[in-house]
C-alpha positions in Angstrom: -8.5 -54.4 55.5 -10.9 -55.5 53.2 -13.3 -52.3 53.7 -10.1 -50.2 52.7 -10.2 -51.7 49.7 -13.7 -51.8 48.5 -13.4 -47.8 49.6 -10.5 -47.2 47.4 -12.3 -49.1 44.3 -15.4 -46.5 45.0 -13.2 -43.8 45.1 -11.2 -44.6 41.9 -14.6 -45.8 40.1 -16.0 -41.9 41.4 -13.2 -40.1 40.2 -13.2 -41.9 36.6 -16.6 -40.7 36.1 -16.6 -36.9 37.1 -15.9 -35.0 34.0 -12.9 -32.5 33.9 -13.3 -29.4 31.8 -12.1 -30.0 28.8 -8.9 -27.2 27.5 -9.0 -25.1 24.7 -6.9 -27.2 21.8 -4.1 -25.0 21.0 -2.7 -24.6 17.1 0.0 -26.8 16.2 2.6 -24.8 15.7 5.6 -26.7 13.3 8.9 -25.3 15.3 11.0 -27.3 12.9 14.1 -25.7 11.5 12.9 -25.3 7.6 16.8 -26.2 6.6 16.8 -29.1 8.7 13.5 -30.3 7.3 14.6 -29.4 3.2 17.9 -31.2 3.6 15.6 -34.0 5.6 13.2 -34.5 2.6 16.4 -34.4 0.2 18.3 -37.0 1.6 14.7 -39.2 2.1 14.1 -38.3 -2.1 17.9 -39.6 -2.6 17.8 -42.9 -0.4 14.4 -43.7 -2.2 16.1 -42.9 -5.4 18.6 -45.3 -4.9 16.2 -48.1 -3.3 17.7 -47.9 0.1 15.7 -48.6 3.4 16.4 -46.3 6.1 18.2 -49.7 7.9 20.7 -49.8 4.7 21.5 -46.0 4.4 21.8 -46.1 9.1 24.6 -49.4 8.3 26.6 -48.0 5.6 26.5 -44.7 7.1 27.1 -45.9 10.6 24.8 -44.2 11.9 21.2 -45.3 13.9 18.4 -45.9 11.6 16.7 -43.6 14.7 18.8 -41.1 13.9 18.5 -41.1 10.0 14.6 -41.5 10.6 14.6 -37.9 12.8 16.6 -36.5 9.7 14.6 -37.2 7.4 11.6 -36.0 9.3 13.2 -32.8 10.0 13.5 -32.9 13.9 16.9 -33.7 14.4 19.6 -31.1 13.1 22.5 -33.8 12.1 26.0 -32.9 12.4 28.3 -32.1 9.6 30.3 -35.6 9.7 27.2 -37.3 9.7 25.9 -34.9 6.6 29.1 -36.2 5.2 28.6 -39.8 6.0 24.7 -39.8 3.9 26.4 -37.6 1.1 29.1 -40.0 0.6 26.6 -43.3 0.9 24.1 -41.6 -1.2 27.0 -41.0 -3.6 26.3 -37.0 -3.9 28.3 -34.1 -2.7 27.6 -32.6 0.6 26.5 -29.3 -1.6 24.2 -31.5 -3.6 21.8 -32.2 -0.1 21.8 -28.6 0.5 21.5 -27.5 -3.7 17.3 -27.6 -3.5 17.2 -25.0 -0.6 16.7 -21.6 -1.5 15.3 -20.5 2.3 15.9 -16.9 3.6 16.7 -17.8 7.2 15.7 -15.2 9.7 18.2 -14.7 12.8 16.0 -13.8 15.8 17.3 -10.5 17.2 18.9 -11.0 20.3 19.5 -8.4 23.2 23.2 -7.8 23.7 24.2 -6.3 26.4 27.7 -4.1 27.1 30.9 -6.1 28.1 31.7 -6.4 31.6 34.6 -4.5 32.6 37.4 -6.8 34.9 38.8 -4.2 37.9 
């Protein structure tokens, strides 16, 4: 039993030092939806403006401070009642978050293919 586990500690100790090749770094690529990150930044300017922490603006709002943390970073895309919820804590109409955005969204093109005919 004990020369099991002195063999295992070799092995692990041997595999720690050999050297794996190392990949080539790939470009970080931002896939974030450029609406979701302007309204993010607009509603992060606003709660700043009015000296909120994102724990006040998540309470009144009702809403996790998680949540209002991956909106204002961009990486969540919020639902309209909770877009409602910030506007009205923040004291701003819902057009007022989305007023700074002047983006020309691209729709990818999809394939479509002809309806299926019932018999």
């Amino acid at each position: 039993m004990i020369t099991q586990i002195k063999n295992a500690k070799h092995s692990t100790q041997a595999r720690a030092t050999e050297r794996k090749p190392v990949a080539a770094v790939k470009p970080v690529v931002d896939e974030r939806n450029p609406i979701c990150r302007a309204v993010g930044k607009r509603i992060k300017l606003l709660r700043i403006e009015r000296d909120l922490s994102q724990e006040d603006l998540s309470h009144e709002a009702n809403i996790g401070r998680a949540a209002v943390s991956a909106i204002e970073n961009g990486t969540s895309n919020p639902t309209l009642l909770t877009l409602v919820a910030l506007a009205n804590v923040l004291d701003v109409s819902l057009g007022e978050l989305f007023a700074p955005i002047s983006i020309k969204f691209e729709a990818k093109e999809e394939h479509r293919t002809a309806p299926r005919r019932l018999r």
